[in-house]
C-alpha positions in Angstrom: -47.4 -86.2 -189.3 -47.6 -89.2 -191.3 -44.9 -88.8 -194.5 -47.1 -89.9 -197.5 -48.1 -86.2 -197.8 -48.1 -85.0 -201.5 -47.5 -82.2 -203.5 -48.5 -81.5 -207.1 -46.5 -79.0 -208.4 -43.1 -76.9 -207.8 -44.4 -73.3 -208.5 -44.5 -70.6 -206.1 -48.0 -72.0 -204.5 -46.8 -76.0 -204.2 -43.2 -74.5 -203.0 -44.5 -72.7 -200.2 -47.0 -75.4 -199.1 -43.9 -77.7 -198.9 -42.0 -75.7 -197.2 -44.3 -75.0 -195.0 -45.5 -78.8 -194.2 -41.3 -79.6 -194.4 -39.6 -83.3 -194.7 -43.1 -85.4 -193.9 -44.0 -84.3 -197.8 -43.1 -85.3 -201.1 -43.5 -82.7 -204.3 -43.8 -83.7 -208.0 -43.3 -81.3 -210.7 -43.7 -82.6 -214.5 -41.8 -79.7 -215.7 -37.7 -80.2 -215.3 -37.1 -76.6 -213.7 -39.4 -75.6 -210.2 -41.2 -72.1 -210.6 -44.1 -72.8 -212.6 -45.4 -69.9 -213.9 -42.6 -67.5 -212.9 -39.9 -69.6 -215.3 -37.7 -67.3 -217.3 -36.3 -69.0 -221.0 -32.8 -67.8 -221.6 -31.9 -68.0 -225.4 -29.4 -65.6 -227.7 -28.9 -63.9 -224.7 -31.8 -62.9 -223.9 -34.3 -63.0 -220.5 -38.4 -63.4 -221.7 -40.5 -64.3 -218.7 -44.1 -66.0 -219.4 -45.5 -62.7 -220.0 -45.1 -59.5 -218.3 -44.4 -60.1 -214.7 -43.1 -58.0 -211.8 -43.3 -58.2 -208.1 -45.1 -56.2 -206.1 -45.9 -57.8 -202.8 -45.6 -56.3 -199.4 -47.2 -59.4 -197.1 -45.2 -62.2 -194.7 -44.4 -64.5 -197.4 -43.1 -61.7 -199.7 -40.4 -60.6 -197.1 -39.9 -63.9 -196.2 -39.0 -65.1 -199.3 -38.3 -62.0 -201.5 -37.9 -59.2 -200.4 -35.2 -60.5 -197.5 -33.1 -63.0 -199.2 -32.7 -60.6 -202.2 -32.7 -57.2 -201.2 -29.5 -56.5 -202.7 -30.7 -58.5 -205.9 -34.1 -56.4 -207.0 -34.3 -53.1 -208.9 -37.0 -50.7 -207.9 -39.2 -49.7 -210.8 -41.9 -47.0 -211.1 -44.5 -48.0 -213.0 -44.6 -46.6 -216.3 -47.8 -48.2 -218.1 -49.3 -46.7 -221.4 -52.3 -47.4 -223.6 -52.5 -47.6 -227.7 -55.4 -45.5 -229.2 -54.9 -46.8 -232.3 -52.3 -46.5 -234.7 -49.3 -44.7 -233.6 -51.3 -42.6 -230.8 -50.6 -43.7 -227.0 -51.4 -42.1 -223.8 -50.8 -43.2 -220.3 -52.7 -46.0 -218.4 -55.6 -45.8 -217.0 -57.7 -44.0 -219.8 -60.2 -42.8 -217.1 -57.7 -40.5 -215.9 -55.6 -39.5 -218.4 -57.9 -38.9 -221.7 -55.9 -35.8 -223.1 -54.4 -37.7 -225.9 -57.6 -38.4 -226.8 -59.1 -36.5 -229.9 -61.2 -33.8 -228.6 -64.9 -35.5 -229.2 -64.2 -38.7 -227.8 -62.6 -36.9 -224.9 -65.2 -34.9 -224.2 -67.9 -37.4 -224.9 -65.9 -39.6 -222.1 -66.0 -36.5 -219.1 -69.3 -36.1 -219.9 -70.5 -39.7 -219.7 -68.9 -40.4 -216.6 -70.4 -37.3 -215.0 -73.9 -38.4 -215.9 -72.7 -42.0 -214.2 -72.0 -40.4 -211.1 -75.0 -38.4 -211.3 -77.3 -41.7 -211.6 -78.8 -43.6 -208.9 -77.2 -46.7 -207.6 -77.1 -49.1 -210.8 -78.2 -53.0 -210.6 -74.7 -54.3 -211.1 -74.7 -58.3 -212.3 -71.7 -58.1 -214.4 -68.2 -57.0 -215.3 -70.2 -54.6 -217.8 -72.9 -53.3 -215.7 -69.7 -52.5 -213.2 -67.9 -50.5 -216.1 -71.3 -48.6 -217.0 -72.0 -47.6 -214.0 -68.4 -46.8 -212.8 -66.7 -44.8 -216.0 -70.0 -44.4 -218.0 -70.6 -45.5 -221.6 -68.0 -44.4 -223.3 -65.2 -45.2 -221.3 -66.9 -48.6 -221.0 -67.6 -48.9 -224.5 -64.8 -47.6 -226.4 -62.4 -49.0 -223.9 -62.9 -51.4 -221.1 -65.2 -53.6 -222.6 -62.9 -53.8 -225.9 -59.9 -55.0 -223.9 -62.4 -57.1 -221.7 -63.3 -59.1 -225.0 -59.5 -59.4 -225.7 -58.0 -60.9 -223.1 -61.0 -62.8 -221.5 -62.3 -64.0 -224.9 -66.2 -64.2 -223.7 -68.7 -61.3 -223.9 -68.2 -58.8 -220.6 -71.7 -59.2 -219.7 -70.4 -63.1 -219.1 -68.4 -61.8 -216.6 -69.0 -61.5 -212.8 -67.3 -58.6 -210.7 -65.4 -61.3 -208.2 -62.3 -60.5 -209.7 -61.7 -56.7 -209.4 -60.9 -57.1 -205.8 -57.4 -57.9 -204.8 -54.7 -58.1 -201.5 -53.2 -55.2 -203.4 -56.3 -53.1 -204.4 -59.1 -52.9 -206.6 -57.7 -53.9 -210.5 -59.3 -50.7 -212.1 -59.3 -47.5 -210.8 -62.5 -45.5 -210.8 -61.3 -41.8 -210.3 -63.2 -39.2 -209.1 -64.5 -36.5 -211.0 -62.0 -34.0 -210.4 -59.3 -36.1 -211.8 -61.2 -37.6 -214.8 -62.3 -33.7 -216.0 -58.0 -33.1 -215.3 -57.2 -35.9 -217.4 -59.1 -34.6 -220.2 -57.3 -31.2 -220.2 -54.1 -31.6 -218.2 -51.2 -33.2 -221.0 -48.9 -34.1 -217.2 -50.1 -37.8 -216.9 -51.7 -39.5 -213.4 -51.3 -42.1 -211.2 -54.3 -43.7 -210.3 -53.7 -47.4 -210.2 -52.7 -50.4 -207.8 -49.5 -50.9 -209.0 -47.4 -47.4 -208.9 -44.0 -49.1 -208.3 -42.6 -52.7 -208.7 -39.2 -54.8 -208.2 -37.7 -56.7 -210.6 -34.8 -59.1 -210.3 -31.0 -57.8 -211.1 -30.2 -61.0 -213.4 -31.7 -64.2 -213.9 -35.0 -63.0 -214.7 -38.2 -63.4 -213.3 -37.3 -66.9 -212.2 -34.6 -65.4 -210.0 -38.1 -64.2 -207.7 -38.6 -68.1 -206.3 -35.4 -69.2 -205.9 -35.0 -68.8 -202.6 -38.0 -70.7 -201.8 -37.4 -73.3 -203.9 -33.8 -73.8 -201.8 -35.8 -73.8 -198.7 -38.5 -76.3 -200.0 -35.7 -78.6 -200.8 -34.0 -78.1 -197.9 -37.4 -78.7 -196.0 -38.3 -81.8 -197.7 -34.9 -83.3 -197.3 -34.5 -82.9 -201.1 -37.7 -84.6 -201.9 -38.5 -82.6 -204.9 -39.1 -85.0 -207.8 -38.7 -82.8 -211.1 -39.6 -84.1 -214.9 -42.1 -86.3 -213.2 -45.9 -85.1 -213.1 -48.8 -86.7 -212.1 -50.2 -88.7 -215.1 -53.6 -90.9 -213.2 -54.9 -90.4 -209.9 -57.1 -93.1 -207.9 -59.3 -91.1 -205.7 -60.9 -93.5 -203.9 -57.9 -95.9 -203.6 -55.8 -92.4 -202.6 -53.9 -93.5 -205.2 -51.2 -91.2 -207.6 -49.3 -92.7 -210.3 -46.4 -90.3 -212.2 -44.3 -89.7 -215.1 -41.8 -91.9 -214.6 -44.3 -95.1 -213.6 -43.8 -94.6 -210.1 -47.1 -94.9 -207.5 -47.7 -93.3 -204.1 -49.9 -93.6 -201.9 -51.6 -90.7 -199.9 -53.5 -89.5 -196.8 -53.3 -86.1 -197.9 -52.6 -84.2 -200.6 -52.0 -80.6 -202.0 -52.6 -80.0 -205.8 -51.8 -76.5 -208.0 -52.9 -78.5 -211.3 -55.7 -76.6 -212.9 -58.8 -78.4 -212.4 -59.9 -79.6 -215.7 -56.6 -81.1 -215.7 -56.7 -82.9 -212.3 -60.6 -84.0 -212.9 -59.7 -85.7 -216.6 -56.7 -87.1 -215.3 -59.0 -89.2 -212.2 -61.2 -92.0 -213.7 -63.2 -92.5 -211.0 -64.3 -88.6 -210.7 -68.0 -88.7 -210.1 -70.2 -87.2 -213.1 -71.0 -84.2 -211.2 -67.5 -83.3 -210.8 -66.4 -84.0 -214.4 -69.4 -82.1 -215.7 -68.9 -79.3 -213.1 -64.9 -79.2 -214.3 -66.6 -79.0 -218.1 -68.2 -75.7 -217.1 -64.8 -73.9 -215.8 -63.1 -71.4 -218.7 -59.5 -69.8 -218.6 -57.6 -68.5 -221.6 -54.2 -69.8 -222.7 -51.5 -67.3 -223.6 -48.8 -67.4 -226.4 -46.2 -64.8 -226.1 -44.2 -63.6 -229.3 -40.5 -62.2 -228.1 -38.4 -60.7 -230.5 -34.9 -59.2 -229.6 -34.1 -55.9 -231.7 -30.8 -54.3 -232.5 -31.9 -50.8 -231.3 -31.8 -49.8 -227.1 -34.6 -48.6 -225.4 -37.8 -49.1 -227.6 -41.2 -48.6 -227.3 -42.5 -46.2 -224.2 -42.9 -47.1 -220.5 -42.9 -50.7 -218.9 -45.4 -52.0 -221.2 -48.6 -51.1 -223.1 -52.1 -52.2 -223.2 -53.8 -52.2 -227.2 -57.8 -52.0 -227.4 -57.8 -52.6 -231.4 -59.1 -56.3 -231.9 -57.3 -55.9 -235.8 -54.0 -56.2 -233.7 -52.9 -59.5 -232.8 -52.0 -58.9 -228.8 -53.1 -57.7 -225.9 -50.7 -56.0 -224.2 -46.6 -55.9 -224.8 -44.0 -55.5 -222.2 -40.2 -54.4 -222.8 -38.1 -56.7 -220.6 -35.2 -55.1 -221.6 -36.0 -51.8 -219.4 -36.7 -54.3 -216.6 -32.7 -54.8 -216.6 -29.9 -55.3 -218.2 -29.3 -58.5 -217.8 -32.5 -58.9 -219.7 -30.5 -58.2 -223.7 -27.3 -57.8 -224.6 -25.9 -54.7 -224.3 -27.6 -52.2 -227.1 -30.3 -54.1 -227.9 -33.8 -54.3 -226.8 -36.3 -57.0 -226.1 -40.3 -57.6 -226.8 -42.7 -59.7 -225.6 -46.5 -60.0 -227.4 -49.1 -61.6 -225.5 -52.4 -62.8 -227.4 -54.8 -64.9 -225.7 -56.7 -67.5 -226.7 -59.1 -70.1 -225.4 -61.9 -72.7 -226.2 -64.2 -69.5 -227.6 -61.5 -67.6 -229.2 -59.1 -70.3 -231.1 -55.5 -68.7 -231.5 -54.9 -68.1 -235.5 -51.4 -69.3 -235.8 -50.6 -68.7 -239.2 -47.7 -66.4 -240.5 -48.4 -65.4 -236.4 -44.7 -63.7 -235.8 -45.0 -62.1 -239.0 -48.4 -60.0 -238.0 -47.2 -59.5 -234.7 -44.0 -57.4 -236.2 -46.5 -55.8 -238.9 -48.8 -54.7 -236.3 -45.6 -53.2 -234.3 -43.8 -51.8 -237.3 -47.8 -49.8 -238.1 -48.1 -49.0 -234.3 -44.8 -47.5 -234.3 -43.7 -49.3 -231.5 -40.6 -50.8 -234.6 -39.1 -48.6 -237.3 -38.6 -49.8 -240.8 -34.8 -49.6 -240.3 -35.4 -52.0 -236.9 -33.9 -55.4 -237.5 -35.5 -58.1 -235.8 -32.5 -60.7 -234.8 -34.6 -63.0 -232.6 -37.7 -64.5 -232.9 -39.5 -67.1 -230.5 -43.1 -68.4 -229.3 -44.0 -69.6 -225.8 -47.2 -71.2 -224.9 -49.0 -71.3 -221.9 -51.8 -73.4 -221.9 -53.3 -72.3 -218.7 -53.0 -68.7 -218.0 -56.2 -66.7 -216.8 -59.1 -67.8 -214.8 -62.6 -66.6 -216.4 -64.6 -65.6 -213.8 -67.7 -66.4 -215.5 -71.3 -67.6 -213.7 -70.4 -70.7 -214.1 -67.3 -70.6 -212.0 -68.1 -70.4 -208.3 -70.9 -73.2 -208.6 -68.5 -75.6 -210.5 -66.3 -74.7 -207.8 -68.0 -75.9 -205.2 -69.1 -79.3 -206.5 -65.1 -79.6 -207.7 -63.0 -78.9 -204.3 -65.9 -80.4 -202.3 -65.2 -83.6 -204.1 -61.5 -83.3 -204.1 -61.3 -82.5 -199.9 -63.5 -85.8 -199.8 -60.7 -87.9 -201.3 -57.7 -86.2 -199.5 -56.9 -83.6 -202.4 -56.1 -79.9 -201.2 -56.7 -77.1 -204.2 -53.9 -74.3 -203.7 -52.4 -71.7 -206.0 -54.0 -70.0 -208.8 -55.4 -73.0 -211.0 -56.1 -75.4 -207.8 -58.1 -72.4 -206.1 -58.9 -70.9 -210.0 -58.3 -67.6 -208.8 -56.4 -64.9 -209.5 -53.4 -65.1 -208.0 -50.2 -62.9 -208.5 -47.0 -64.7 -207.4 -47.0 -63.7 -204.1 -50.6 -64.6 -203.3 -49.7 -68.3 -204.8 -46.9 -68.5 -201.7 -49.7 -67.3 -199.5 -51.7 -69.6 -200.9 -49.6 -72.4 -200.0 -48.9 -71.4 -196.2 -52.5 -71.1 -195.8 -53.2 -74.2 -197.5 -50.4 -76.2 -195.4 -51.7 -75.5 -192.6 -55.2 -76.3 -193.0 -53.4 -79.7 -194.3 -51.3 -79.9 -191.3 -54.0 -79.6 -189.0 -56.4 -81.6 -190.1 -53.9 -84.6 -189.9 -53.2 -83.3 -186.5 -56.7 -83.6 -186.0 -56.6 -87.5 -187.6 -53.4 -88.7 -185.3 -55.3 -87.8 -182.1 -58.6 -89.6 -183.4 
């Protein structure tokens, strides 16, 4: 295999395509720490992880490099997820099954709804909404689903296509049968009825702590060749030409790229107009998390919550601190806020931290006696893929055009998927070996 093989990125996806292609390859991350998405920032003593992430993967690459090389290392969690009604009511997640905590009229308007769902002939499903219609029925939909929909996508639901709901570890929401929606609505003893009933979470060292063992094999694969702090800044398609951070050049026959797409396309003068119009077209949100570290143990309930209310800043928020110990210092808990933003939905930073603790302190999820004694924001530019109509035909034009010039998408942002972490390692062994073979294929021509 010829050894000016590239890799854009050092997260779980260009890790695992490295490893997997070994010492002919060469990987540039423009970030000074390899994980990508999975990093953990340690500050005051506390863990926060880019958001709320666990590991739940069962497939090759998880037990090859997860669940083996750290089996002593991961705690086993159930999955304790809740939903805010508003105010200081909560119930557990998903609301389909568990409406109890609902007042009485809403609940009953919910059973009966989904009933006369089930009871309809087969809808015409185009969209994410038609989908939730025809699934939970209109008030479900309405008062729920479709709220959080217009949350954490920012774009209307009907904007939505249904590609998304499927995944390696399930459908992404649960559409119960009737028996245990009319339960839910009388029995106060909470269901499971979700993907994710149980996760692992690293001992120490945070989330981060999940790719380290790949990123010691990568290196160890490449013969070190991991070049961190030094991310692609031009690329010359037609020359199969990269230049980097640090003024450096490469050539390259092939190469594999996890940099979102509108990214990669703005960053290549000589993109075709097609392709930059077709990368104009894709949408994602960006995420900034608000942690706080409190001087009071074991807040808020379950693993984390999901809030419907748009008059509350975030989305969802997640308690690392239950995640493990090693996650606060001893007696104290941690918090982490996720609100998203994007191109349709610009993020309203002002006096930001301070709403978030308001809207905490009148959810009751803080007491008025809590004192907050750390406070810090992380940004993530690129954090969900909308899967919008626009996305699969801008798709097509974009990795069409990038395979043409020697450029393989992989990972969640090269693919613009939906990938958890363990489908971004899968990701790059798949993506390796297409990579591998095809300059198998040129060495014999």
């Amino acid at each position: 295999m010829p050894s000016n093989v590239i890799v854009l990125g050092a997260g779980p996806a260009g890790l695992s395509a490295a490893y997997h292609l070994g010492e002919e390859c060469e990987v540039f991350e423009k970030n000074r720490y390899m994980g990508g998405h999975c990093h953990t920032k340690r500050l005051n003593g506390y863990n926060f992880d880019e958001g709320a992430h666990v590991f739940f993967g069962k497939d090759e690459c998880s037990r090859e490099f997860v669940l083996e090389p750290l089996s002593s290392e991961l705690i086993s969690h159930k999955a304790e997820i809740w939903n805010n009604y508003g105010d200081r009511s909560y119930g557990r997640y998903p609301v389909q099954a568990n409406a109890n905590p609902l007042p009485p009229e809403l609940s009953t308007q919910c059973v009966l709804d989904f009933i006369k769902a089930c009871q309809s002939p087969d809808a015409n499903i185009n969209s994410y909404a038609d989908w939730c219609y025809a699934s939970l029925g209109k008030t479900f939909a309405d008062e729920f689903l479709l709220k959080y929909a217009r949350k954490v996508w920012t774009v209307e639901p009907g904007e939505l296509t249904t590609d998304w709901l499927a995944s390696n570890a399930g459908v992404r929401i649960s559409r119960p049968s009737i028996e245990q929606v009319i339960r839910g609505a009388i029995d106060r003893e909470p269901q499971t009825v979700n993907y994710l009933t149980e996760f692992l979470y690293p001992e120490s060292g945070g989330f981060r702590r999940i790719v380290d063992p790949l990123a010691g094999l990568a290196k160890r694969a490449t013969a070190g060749k991991v070049r961190l702090g030094c991310g692609v800044t031009r690329v010359e398609s037609e020359k199969r030409v990269m230049h980097f951070d640090d003024g450096s050049r490469r050539s390259y026959e092939m190469a594999i790229s996890t940099v979102p797409l509108p990214t990669l396309v703005s960053m290549t003068p000589d993109a075709p107009e097609d392709v930059m119009s077709a990368a104009a077209q894709l949408m994602w949100t960006s995420l900034r998390c608000v942690n706080l570290g409190v001087d009071r143990a074991d807040i808020g309930p379950g693993g984390w919550v999901y809030f419907y209310d748009h008059n509350v800043p975030f989305f969802r928020i997640s308690f690392p601190s239950k995640f493990s110990r090693d996650n606060a210092p001893a007696g104290r808990s941690s918090i982490s806020c996720e609100i998203a933003y994007s191109r349709t939905k610009p993020l309203n930073e002002v006096n930001l931290t301070a709403r978030v603790i308001d809207a905490l302190r009148d959810t009751g999820i803080l007491k008025e006696s809590d004192k907050i004694e750390f406070e810090d924001q992380v940004d993530i530019p690129y954090s969900y893929v909308v899967f919008d109509f626009n996305r699969k035909a801008a798709l097509r034009t974009i990795h069409s055009w990038m395979e043409s010039v020697g450029i393989y998408p992989c990972g969640r942002f090269g693919e613009w998927g939906y990938h958890w972490s363990f489908e971004a390692m899968e990701s790059g062994r798949r993506v390796a070996g297409r990579v591998a073979r095809q300059l198998e294929q040129t060495v014999a021509v």
